[in-house]
C-alpha positions as CSV (number, residue, x, y, z in Angstrom):
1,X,-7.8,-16.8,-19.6
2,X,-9.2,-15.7,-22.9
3,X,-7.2,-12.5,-24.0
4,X,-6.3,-11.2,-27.3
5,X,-2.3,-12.1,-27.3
6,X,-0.5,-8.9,-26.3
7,X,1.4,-7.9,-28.9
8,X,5.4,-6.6,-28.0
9,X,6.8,-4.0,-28.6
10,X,9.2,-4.5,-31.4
11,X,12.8,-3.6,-30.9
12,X,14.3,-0.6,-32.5
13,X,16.2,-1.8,-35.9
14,X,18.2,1.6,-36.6
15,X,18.3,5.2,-35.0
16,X,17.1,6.4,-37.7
17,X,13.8,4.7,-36.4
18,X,13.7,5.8,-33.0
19,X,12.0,8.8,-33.7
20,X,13.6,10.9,-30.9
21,X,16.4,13.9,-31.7
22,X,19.3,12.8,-32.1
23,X,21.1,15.3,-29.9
24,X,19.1,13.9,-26.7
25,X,20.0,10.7,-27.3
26,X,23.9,11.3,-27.9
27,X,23.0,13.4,-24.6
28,X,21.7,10.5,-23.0
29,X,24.1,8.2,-23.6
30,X,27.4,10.2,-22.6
31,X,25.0,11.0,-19.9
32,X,24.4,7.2,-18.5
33,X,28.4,6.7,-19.5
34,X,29.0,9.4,-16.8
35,X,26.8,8.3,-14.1
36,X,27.3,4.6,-14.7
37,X,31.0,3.9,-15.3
38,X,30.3,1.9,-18.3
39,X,32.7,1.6,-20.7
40,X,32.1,-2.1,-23.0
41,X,29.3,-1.3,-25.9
42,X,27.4,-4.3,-25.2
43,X,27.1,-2.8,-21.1
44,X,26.0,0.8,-22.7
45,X,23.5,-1.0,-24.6
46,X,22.0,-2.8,-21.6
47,X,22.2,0.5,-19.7
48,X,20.2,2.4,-22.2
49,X,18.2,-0.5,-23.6
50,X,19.1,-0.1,-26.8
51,X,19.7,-3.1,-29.4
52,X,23.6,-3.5,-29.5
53,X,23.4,-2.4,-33.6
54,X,21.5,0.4,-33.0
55,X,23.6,1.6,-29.6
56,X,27.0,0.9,-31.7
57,X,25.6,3.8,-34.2
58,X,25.2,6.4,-31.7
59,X,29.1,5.2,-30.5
60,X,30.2,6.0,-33.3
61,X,28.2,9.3,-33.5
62,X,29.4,10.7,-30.5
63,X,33.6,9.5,-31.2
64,X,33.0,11.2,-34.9
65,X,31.5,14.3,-32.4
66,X,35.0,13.6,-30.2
67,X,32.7,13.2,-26.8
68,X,34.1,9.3,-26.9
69,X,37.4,7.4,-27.9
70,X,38.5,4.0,-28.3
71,X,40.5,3.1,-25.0
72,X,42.1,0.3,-27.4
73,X,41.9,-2.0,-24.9
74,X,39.6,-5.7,-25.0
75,X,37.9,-7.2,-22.0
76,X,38.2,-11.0,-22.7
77,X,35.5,-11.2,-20.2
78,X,32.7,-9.0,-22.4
79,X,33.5,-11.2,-25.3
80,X,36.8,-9.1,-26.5
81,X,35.1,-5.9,-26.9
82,X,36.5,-2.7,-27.8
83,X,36.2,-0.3,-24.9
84,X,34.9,3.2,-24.5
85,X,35.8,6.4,-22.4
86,X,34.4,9.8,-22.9
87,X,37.1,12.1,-23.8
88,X,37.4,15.7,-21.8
89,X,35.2,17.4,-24.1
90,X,32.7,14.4,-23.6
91,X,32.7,15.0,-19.8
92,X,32.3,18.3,-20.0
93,X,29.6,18.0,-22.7
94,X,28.0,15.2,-20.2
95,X,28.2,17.8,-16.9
96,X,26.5,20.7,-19.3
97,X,23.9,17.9,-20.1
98,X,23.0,16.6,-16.4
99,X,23.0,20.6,-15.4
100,X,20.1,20.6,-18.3
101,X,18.3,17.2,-17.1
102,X,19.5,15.1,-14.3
103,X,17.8,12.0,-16.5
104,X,20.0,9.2,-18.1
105,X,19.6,5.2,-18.0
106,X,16.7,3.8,-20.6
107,X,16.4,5.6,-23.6
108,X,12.7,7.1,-23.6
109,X,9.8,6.2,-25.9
110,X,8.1,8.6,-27.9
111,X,4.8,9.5,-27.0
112,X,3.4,8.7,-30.5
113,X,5.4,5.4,-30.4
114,X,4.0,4.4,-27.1
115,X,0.2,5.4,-28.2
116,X,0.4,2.5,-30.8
117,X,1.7,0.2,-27.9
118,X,-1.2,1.3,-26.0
119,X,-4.0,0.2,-28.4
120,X,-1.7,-3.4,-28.8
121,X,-2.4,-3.6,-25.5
122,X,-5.7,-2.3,-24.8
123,X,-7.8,-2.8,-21.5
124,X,-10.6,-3.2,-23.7
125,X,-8.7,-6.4,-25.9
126,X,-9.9,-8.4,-22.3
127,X,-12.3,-11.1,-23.1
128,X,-13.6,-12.1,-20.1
129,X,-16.1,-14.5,-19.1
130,X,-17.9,-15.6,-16.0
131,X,-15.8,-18.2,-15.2
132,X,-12.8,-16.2,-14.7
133,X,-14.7,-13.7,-12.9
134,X,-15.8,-15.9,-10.6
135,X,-12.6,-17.5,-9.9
136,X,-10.9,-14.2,-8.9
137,X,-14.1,-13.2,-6.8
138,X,-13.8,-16.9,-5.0
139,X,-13.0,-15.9,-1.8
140,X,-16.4,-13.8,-1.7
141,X,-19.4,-14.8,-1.2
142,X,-21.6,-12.5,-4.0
143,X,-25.3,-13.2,-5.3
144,X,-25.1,-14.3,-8.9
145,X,-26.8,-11.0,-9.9
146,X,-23.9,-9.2,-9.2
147,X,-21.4,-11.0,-11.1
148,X,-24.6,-10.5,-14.2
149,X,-23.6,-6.8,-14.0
150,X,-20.3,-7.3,-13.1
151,X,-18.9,-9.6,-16.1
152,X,-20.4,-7.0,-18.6
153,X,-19.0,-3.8,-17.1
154,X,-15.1,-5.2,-16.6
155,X,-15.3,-6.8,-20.3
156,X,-16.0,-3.7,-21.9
157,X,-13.0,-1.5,-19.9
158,X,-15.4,1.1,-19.2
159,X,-16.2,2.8,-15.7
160,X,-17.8,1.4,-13.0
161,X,-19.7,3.2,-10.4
162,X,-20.3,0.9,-7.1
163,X,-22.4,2.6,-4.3
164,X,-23.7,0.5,-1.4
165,X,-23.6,0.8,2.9
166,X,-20.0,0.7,4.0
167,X,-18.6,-3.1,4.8
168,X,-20.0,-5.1,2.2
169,X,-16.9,-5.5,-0.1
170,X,-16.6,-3.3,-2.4
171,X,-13.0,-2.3,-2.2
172,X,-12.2,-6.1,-2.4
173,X,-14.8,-6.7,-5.5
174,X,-12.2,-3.9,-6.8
175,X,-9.4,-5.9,-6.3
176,X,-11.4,-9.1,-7.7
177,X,-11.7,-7.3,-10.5
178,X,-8.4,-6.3,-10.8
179,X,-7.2,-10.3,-10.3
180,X,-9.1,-11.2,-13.4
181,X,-7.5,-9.5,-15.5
182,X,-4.2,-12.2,-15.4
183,X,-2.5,-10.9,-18.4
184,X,0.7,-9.5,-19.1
185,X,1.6,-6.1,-20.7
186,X,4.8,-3.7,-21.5
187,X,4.9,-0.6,-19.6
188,X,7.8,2.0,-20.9
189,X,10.6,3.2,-18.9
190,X,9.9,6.6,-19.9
191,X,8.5,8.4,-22.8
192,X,9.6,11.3,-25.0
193,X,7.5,14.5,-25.5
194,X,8.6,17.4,-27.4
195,X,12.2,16.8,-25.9
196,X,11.0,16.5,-22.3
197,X,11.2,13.3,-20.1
198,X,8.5,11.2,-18.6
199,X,9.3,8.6,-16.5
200,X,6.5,5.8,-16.6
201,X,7.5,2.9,-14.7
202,X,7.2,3.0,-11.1
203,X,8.0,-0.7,-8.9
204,X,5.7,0.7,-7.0
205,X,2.7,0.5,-9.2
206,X,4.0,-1.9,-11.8
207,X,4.7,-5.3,-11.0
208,X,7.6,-6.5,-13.4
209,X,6.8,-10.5,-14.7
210,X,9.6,-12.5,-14.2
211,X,12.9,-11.5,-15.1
212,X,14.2,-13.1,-18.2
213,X,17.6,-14.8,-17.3
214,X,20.6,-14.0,-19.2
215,X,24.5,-14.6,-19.1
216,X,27.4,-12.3,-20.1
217,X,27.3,-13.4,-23.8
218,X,23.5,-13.7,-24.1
219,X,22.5,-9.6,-24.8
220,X,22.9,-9.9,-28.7
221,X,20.6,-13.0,-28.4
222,X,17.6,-11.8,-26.3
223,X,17.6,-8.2,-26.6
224,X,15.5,-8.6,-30.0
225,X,12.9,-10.0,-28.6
226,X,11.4,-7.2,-27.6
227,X,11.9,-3.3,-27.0
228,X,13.9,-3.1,-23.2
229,X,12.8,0.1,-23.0
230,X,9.6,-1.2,-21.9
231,X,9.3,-3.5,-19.0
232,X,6.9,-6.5,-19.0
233,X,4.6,-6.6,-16.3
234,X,1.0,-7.8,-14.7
235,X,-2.0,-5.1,-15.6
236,X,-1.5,-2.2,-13.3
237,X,-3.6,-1.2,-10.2
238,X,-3.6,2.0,-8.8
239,X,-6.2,2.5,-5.8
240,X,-6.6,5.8,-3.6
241,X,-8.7,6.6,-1.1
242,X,-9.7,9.5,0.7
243,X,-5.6,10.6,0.0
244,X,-7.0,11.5,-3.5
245,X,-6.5,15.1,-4.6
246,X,-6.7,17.0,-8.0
247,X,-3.0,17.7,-8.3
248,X,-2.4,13.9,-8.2
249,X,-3.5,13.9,-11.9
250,X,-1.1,15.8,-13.1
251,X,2.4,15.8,-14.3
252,X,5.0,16.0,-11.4
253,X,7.9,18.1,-11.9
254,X,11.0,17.7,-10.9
255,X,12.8,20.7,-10.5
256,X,16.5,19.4,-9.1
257,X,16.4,16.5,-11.8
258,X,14.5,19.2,-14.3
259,X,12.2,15.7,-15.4
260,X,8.6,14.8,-15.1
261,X,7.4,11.5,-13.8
262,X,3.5,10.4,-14.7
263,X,0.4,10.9,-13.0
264,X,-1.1,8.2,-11.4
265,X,-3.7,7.7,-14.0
266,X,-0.9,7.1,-16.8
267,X,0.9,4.8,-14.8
268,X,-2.8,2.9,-14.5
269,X,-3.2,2.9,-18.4
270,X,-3.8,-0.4,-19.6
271,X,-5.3,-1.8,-16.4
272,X,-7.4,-0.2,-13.3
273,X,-7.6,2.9,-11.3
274,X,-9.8,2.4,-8.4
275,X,-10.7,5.5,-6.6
276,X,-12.4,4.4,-3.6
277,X,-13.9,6.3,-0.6
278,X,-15.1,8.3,-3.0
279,X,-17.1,11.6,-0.7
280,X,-13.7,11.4,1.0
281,X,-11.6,13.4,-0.2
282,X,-10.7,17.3,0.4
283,X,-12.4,17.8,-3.4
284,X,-16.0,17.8,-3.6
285,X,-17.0,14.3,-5.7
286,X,-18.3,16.5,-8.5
287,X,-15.1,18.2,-9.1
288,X,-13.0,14.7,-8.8
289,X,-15.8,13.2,-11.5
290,X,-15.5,16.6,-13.4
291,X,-11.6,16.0,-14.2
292,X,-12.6,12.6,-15.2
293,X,-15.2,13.7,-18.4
294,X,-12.7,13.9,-20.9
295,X,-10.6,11.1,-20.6
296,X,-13.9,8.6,-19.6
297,X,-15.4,10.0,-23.4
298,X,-12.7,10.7,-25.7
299,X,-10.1,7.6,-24.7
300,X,-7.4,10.6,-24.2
301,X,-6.0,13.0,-20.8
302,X,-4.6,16.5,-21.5
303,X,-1.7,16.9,-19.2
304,X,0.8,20.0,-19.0
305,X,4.1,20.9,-19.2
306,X,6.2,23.3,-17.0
307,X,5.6,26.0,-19.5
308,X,2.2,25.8,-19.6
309,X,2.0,23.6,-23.4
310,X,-0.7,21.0,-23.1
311,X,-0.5,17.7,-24.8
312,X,-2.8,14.8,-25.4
313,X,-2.1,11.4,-23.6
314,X,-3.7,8.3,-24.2
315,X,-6.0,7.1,-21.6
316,X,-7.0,3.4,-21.5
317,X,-7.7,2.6,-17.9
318,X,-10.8,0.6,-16.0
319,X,-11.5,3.3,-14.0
320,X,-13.9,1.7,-10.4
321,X,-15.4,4.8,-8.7
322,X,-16.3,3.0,-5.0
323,X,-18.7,5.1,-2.8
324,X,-21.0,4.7,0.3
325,X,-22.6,7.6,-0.3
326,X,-26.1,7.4,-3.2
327,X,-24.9,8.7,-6.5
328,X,-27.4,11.1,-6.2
329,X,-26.4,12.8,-3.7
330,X,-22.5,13.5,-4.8
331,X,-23.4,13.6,-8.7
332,X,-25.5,15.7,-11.5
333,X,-26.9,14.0,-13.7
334,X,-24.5,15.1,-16.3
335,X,-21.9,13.2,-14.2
336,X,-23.7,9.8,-13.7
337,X,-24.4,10.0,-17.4
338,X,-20.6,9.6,-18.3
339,X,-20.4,6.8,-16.0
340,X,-21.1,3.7,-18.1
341,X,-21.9,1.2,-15.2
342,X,-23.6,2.0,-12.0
343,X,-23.9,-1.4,-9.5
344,X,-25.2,-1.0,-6.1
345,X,-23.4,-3.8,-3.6
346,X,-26.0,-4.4,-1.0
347,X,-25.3,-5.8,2.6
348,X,-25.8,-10.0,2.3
349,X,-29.3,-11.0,3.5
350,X,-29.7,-13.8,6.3
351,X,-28.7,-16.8,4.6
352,X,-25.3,-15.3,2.9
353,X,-24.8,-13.7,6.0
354,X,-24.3,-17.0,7.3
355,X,-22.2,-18.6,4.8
356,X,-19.9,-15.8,5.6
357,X,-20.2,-16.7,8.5
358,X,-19.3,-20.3,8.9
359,X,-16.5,-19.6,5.7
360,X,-14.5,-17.5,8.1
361,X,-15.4,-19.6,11.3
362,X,-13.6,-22.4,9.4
363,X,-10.4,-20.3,7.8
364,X,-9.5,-19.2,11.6
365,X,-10.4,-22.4,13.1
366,X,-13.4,-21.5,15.1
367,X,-15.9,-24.5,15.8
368,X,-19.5,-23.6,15.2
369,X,-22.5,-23.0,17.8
370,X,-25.9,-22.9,17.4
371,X,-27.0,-21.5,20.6
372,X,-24.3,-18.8,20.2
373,X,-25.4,-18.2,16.4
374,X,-29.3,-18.3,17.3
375,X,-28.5,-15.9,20.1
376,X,-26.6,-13.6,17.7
377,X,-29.5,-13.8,15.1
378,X,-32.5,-13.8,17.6
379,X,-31.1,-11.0,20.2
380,X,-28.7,-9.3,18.7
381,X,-29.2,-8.7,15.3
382,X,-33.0,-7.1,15.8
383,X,-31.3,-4.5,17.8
384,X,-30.1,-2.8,14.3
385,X,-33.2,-3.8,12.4
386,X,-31.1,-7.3,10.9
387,X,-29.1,-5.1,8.7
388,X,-26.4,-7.7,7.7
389,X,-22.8,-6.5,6.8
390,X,-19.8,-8.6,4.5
391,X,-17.5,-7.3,7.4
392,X,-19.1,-8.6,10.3
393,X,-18.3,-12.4,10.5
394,X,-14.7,-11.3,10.2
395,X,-15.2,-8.7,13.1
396,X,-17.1,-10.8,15.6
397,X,-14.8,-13.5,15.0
398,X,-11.8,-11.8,15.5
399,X,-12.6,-10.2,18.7
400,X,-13.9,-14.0,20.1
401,X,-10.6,-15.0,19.2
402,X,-9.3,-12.5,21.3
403,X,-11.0,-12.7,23.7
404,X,-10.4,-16.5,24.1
405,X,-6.8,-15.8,24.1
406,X,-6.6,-13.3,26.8
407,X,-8.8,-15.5,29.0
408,X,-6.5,-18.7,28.1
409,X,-9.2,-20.8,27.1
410,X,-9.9,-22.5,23.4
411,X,-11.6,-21.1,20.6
412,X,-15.2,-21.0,21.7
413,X,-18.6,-19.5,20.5
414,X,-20.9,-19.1,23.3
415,X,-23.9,-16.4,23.5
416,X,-21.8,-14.5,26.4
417,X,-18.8,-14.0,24.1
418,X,-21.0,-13.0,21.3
419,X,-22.4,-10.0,23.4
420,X,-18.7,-9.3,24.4
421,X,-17.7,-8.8,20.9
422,X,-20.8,-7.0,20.2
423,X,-20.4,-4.7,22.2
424,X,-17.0,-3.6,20.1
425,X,-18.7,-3.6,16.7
426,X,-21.1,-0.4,17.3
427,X,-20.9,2.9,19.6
428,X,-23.6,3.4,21.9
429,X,-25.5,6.5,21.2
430,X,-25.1,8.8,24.1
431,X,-24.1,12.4,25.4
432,X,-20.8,12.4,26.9
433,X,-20.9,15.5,29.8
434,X,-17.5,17.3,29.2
């Protein structure tokens, strides 16, 4: 894979570096001391992921502040630490801070901080060439065409507008795309704006790399590596479908925990947000593109806050528009315009039909016939004018399968199970009296 090396985050040295106020974070801490039971500094700092030298300073802060004191015991078992224990005025300091913001754990990233990250670790740092493409698309059969219009589009991050009849593959060219991109980045925790909370990382979305593997004494080692308030994981996918409304983009507030957790489209930054179905959803396509303009021009999203202030976020995300409806009929011109790459995925013609064809014959153990296949290309197909579809092997396949089972005989292909499964692949037209 040919990627410009993702650079780390660096680890915090001091909290004077940190770039967050200094009251939250002493908040935070007595906070995640509260909820956590921790007590050893080097188990605070792996609670907050903090650097141990730079978690000892706010210690020390908060026991000058009298929210902490020395238990004056050592645990031989955290490599004779001194212990910690918030003090009465700490507890009560801690319960006035939850009532404020139920959020404590990682310490957040400022926003500004995490913008620099952002550009490290750009979508568009992906060099990609045909090779890898093609890899990741192996298990479809495409015309080299496409992957001519295809390669371009993905290496430049930009968006992608694929149109075509429904149940030729565009939802898994999407995720193609998505598997080429085999790099790792750092997502944060959370991040810090104007004293508010943003939690980022979502297991859901993000899929953590490998966990590095440590022992009791190894957190003063390894936790310089890197910042731990980020967590290292593959590019991010986000797809929606027809689910897809407006309010998704926005901030989600919390109003028990008093926090905010990203919109789907931050969680994406730095990989892919494919919105397929597109002419789906509730929202008229228009409006869906129209929320789009800003961020697909300017690299940035405007997101709000409870109280109404708006803020700029940085927006670095492939986003893959996937519709079965002609752009011209869902978009103004205005709209296609800020689209960067339009690709129409066609339905295979006769000969890649069949390749499909004999691919997925062979992964589900089906043995080949030629009377069957000329049957289904000589009768069958001319009743819908030889319009060939990527889903259609799979289908007709499938429902021989079943129907083999059911009848307890082996896999077979013969021109009278081919009109069997035919007959499930399309509805009649007719008038149903009622």
């Amino acid at each position: 894979m040919q990627v410009t090396g993702v650079v780390a985050p660096p680890a915090p040295k001091s909290l004077e570096g940190m770039q967050l106020p200094p009251v939250m974070m002493r908040d935070i801490l007595i906070k995640t001391m509260f909820r956590q039971n921790v007590s050893e500094a080097s188990e605070i700092a792996n609670a907050i992921c903090l650097p141990l030298v730079v978690t000892q300073e706010l210690i020390d802060i908060a026991r000058r502040q009298r929210l902490l004191e020395a238990t004056g015991t050592m645990s031989a078992n955290a490599g004779n630490e001194m212990g910690y224990q918030l003090t009465e005025a700490g507890k009560a300091r801690a319960l006035d801070a939850l009532a404020q913001s139920e959020y404590y754990g990682a310490m957040p990233v400022p926003l500004p901080v995490y913008a620099e990250q952002v550009k490290r670790q750009s979508i568009r740092n992906v060099a990609i060439t045909r090779d890898q493409l093609t890899a990741a698309m192996g298990h479809l059969i495409l015309p080299p065409t496409l992957l001519d219009q295809l390669g371009p589009a993905v290496g430049a991050g930009r968006s992608i507008l694929m149109y075509g009849p429904p149940g030729n593959g565009k939802s898994s060219i999407s995720n193609g795309i998505r598997d080429a991109l085999g790099d790792k980045i750092y997502v944060p925790r959370a991040i810090e704006y104007a004293g508010q909370v943003i939690t980022v990382y979502d297991p859901i979305v993000h899929s953590a790399a490998e966990a590095e593997v440590q022992d009791e004494t190894s957190l003063r080692r390894t936790t310089g590596r890197y910042d731990t308030r980020y967590v290292r994981c593959d590019r991010p996918t986000v797809i929606t479908g027809g689910e897809l409304s407006l309010d998704m983009l926005d901030l989600v507030y919390n109003p028990v925990a008093r926090t905010y957790q990203a919109p789907l489209q931050l969680k994406s930054t730095g990989g892919v947000f494919i919105i397929d179905d597109l002419g789906r959803q509730e929202e008229p396509p228009q409006k869906i593109v129209n929320r789009w303009i800003v961020p697909l021009e300017e690299n940035k999203d405007i997101l709000a806050l409870q109280s109404g202030e708006k803020f700029e976020v940085p927006f670095d995300t492939l986003v893959i528009f996937s519709t079965n409806f002609h752009p011209n009929e869902i978009f103004d011109k205005a709209a296609l315009r800020r689209i960067f790459y339009k690709i129409k995925i066609d339905g295979p013609d006769q000969e890649n039909f069949l390749k499909i064809f004999a691919l997925v014959a062979r992964k589900k153990r089906m043995p080949l016939d030629e009377k069957a296949l000329i049957h289904l290309l000589k009768v069958k197909y001319p009743t819908i004018d030889n319009e060939f579809a990527n889903y259609q092997p799979v289908f007709l396949i499938d429902q021989m399968i079943s129907i083999c089972e059911f009848e307890g005989i082996p896999y077979q292909m013969t021109p009278e199970l081919v009109d069997r499964a035919w007959t499930n692949m399309f509805v009649r037209e007719e008038t149903i009296v009622h």
